[in-house]
Steps between C-alpha positions, in 0.01 A plus 500: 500500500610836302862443423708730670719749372754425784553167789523727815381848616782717659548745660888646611378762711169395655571215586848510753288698755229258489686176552625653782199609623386115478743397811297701722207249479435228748353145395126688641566872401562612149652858412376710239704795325256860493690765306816325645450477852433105634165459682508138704186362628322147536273337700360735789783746430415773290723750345377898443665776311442879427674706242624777587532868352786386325387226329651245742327166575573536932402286727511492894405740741192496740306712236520234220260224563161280426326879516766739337630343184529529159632126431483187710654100433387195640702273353207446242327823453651871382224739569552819344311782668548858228849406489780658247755242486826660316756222404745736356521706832697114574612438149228201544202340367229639636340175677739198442448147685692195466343243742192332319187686374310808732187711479468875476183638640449833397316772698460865405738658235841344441791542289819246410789610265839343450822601453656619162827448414783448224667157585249290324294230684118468595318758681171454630252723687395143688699200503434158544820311433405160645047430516215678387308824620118580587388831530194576690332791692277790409811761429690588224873462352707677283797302468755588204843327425846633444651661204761209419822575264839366487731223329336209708378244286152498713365822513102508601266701659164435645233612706384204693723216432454137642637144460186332527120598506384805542200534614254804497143570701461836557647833546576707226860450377686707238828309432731694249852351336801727508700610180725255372790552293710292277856437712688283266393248232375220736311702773149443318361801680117475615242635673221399654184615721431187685741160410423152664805354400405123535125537608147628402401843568128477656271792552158451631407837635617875526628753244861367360717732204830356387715690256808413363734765524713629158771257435755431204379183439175327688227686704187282641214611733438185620733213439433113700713195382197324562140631504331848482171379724243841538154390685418883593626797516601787243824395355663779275880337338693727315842431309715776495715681215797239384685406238428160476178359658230679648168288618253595784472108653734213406493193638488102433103502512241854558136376667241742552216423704382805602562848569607748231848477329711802288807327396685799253830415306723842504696613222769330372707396193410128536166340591253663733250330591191568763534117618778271395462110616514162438090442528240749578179390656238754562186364675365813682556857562588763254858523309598787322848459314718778316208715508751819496581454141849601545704536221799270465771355215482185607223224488167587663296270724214524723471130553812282432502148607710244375285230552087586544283746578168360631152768621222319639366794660574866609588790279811583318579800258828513350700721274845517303652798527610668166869342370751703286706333314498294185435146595362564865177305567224670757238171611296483810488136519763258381526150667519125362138461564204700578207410680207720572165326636332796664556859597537828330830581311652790297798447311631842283836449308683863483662658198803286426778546225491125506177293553242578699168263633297483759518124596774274358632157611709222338262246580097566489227697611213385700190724602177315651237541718484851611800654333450836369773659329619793285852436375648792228833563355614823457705727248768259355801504271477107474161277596243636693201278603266482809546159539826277371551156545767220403259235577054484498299763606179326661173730592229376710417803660149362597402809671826700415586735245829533299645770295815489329640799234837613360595834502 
């Protein structure tokens, strides 16, 4: 589990109108908040909803039903049919459900934004306070979170945000963090594109970018307590501009199995790293980390893991951006252990006013079988070395090739 900055999400003044909005739910319907109007529906009772020129989520009338909509609830299911959902029309979230975990379905073109505001708190385009989300459909999303300042000692913003899983199949989804700024000494302000706060974050299909918005202290693309899971797909993460942290994907554990991945850390005065993790585990597919080369004055990662990073097939290519600063390090891979048995990876440290390599771990290297890499430092006021090591480098590259140089 990635420790937590804080015990408890909260949210002053999201949340009042949604705990209300609870009550209206019978033991077999559930009611969902759209742009802060409650839709109630369960089994055999369906709920539709059209917005209206003024933004409004309506509903009622003998024009709004299963063939004139633009959303509809079942008590299980929000479909969103080219919807523009406006939260701050409400001085809402955007989506926000309380009752368990739901699917969207998306169909044609749709759009989700919360609501900005100056009291501090969370705001999310889509929340899940209380289960997990799935997102299927042939559509797309563009859902974006608040701008969040304020004295509160919480203050977040996020485009999708859910308790548990979240779960992705299709679609194409852009989910965007709003601006975050610093309300008093304790708020530990961040942003974040999509956030599973005690779950995985799964993607097996469609076209999914998360960026982290600007913040004053953390922006991630993609953050998951638990696992970053991508079977298919495109996957682009981006961290945003901050002044602390800044990493395309963080999580407890990143698995790639298929599908292509662009994990970018933004710019920042701390660490910014394309993927940030506990283990990474890359078995097919193509990952691409920190390929931007962005210039920072922190530390520069594409590959971070505090424990191992393992390849036994697929394709990664990863870069460290250039680092200013005397004693900043720029290192595409740096883990506890690293184990590459087959599959084709490029490791390129960037110009660093610190140290700079292409592959370095506290424990040892490992390339067999079918391993081919190129690993290269770059420019360097300290070290610079394609491949470093605190423990044994072993090649058996049977049918493999491996290149290491220092800048």
């Amino acid at each position: 589990m990635i420790k937590r900055f804080f015990t408890a999400i909260a949210c002053v003044f999201l949340f009042a109108a949604a705990l209300a909005g609870s009550a209206l739910a019978s033991s077999s319907q559930r009611s969902i908040a759209v742009g802060g109007t409650y839709l109630t529906g369960g089994a055999g009772s369906t709920a539709y909803a059209r917005i209206n020129e003024h933004g409004y989520v309506v509903t009622g009338g003998e024009y709004i039903n299963e063939n004139n909509y633009d959303v509809s609830w079942d008590g299980s299911t929000l479909t969103l049919k080219n919807a523009t959902i406006d939260g701050s029309i409400k001085q809402a979230s955007g989506i926000s459900f309380l009752n368990g975990s739901f699917t969207i379905e998306l169909i044609g073109d749709n759009k989700v934004i919360g609501v900005s505001g100056t009291a501090g708190g969370s705001s999310p385009g889509i929340g899940v306070w209380n289960g997990g989300l799935t997102i299927t459909g042939d559509g797309s999303l563009d859902v974006t979170g608040g701008g969040i300042e304020g004295t509160y000692t919480v203050n977040r913003s996020h485009g999708i945000y859910a308790r548990d899983n979240i779960d992705i199949n299709s679609g194409t989804i852009t989910a965007t963090g709003g601006a975050v700024a610093q309300g008093s000494d304790f708020s530990y302000p961040i942003s974040y594109g999509i956030c599973s706060w005690n779950g995985s974050v799964n993607i097996s299909g469609g076209h999914v970018t998360a960026n982290g918005g600007t913040s004053e202290d953390h922006s991630y693309g993609i953050f998951a307590d638990e696992d970053v899971i991508v079977t298919g797909g495109k996957v682009t993460a981006n961290g945003g501009k901050s002044n602390s942290d800044s990493h395309g994907i963080r999580a407890d554990s990143v698995n790639v199995r298929g599908g292509t991945v662009n994990a970018n850390g933004g710019v920042t005065t701390g660490s910014s790293c394309g993927i940030y993790a506990g283990s990474v585990d890359v078995s097919d597919g193509f990952v691409n980390a920190n390929i931007n080369s962005i210039a920072t004055r922190g530390n520069s990662y594409g590959i971070y893991a505090t424990g191992t990073v393992s390849a036994s097939g697929g394709t990664i290519f990863a870069d460290g951006a250039t680092v200013k600063g005397e004693g900043s390090d720029s290192c595409v891979f740096s883990a506890s252990g690293i184990s590459i048995t087959k599959g084709d990876i490029t490791a390129n440290g960037g110009s660093a006013g610190g140290d700079s390599y292409g592959i370095s771990t506290s424990g040892g290297v490992t390339i067999s079988e079918r391993g081919n890499v190129t690993a290269s430092g770059g420019l360097a006021g300290g070290i610079s070395c394609g491949i470093y090591s605190g423990g044994d480098v072993e090649i058996d590259a049977s049918y493999g090739q491996v290149t290491a140089t220092g800048g």
